[in-house]
DOMAR-533945 format. One line per 5 residues: number of its first residue (from 1); their letters; for each residue x negated, y, z negated of C-alpha. Coordinates in steps of 0.1 Angstrom, whole numbers, padded with zeros to 4 digits. Layout:
BEGIN
NUM = a = X/Y/Z ~ ... $
This chain:
BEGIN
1 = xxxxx = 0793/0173/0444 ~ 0780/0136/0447 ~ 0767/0115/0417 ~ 0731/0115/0430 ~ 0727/0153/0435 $
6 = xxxxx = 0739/0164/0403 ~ 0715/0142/0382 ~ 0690/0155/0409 ~ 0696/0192/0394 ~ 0701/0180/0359 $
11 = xxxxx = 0666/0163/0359 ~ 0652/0192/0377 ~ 0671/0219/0349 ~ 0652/0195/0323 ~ 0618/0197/0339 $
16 = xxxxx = 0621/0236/0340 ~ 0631/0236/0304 ~ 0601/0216/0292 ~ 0575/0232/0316 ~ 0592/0266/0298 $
21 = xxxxx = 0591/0257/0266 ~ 0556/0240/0269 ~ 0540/0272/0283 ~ 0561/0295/0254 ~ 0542/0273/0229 $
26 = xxxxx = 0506/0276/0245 ~ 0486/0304/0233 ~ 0453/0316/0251 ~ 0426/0304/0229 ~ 0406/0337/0239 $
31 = xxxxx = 0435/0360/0221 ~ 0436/0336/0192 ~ 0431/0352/0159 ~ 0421/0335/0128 ~ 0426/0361/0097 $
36 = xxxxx = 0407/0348/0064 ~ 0407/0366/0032 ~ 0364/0363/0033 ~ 0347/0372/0066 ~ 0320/0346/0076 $
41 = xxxxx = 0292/0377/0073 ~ 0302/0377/0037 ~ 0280/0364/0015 ~ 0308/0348/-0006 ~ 0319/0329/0023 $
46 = xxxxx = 0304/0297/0014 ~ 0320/0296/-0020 ~ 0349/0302/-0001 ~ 0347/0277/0028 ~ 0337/0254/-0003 $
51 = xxxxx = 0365/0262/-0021 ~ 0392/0260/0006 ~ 0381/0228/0018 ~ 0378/0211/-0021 ~ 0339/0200/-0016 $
56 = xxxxx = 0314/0215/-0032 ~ 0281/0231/-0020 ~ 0250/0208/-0027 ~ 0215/0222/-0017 ~ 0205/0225/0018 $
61 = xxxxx = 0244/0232/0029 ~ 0247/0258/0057 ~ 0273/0265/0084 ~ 0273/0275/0118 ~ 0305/0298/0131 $
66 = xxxxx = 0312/0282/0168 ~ 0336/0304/0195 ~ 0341/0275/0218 ~ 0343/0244/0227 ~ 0312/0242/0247 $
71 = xxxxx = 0297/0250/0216 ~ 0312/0231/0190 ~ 0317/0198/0203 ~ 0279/0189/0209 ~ 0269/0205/0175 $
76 = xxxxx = 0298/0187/0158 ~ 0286/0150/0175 ~ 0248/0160/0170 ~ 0260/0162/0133 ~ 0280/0133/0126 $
81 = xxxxx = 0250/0110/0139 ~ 0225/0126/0118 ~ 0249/0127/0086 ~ 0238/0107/0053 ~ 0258/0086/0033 $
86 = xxxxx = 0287/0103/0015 ~ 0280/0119/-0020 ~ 0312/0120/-0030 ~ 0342/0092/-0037 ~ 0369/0098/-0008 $
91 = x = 0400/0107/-0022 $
């Protein structure tokens, strides 16, 4: 078998192997499950968002539970440009 056509096939096999492994690794974001020990209908939730995230709760917090994308990503920007200064010291 020539040179050429054999690293033609190996580079081939390789793509085949990526494209597999790449789509073994993807997951359908509508089938994926995020399991937390406090629902977000709880009402201890925020203590334990707070908590799990080291910051703690200063009047006026709230949260918003997004599905998707579409919904996050505006909220999310709308947010960060009407933010205030930091309270806290960065670690």
């Amino acid at each position: 078998m020539p040179k050429f056509v054999r690293a033609g096939l190996i580079g081939i096999v390789a793509v085949v192997l990526v494209v597999g492994v790449a789509l073994l690794l993807a997951q359908d974001q509508e089938t994926l499950t995020i399991r937390s020990a406090v629902s977000a209908e709880d009402p201890r939730h925020p203590a334990y968002l707070a908590a799990l995230v080291s910051a703690d709760l200063s009047g006026g917090s709230r949260y918003v539970v997004h599905t998707n994308g579409q919904q996050f990503f505006p909220a999310m920007l709308a947010a960060i440009r009407t933010a205030g200064p930091c309270r806290r010291p960065m670690p």
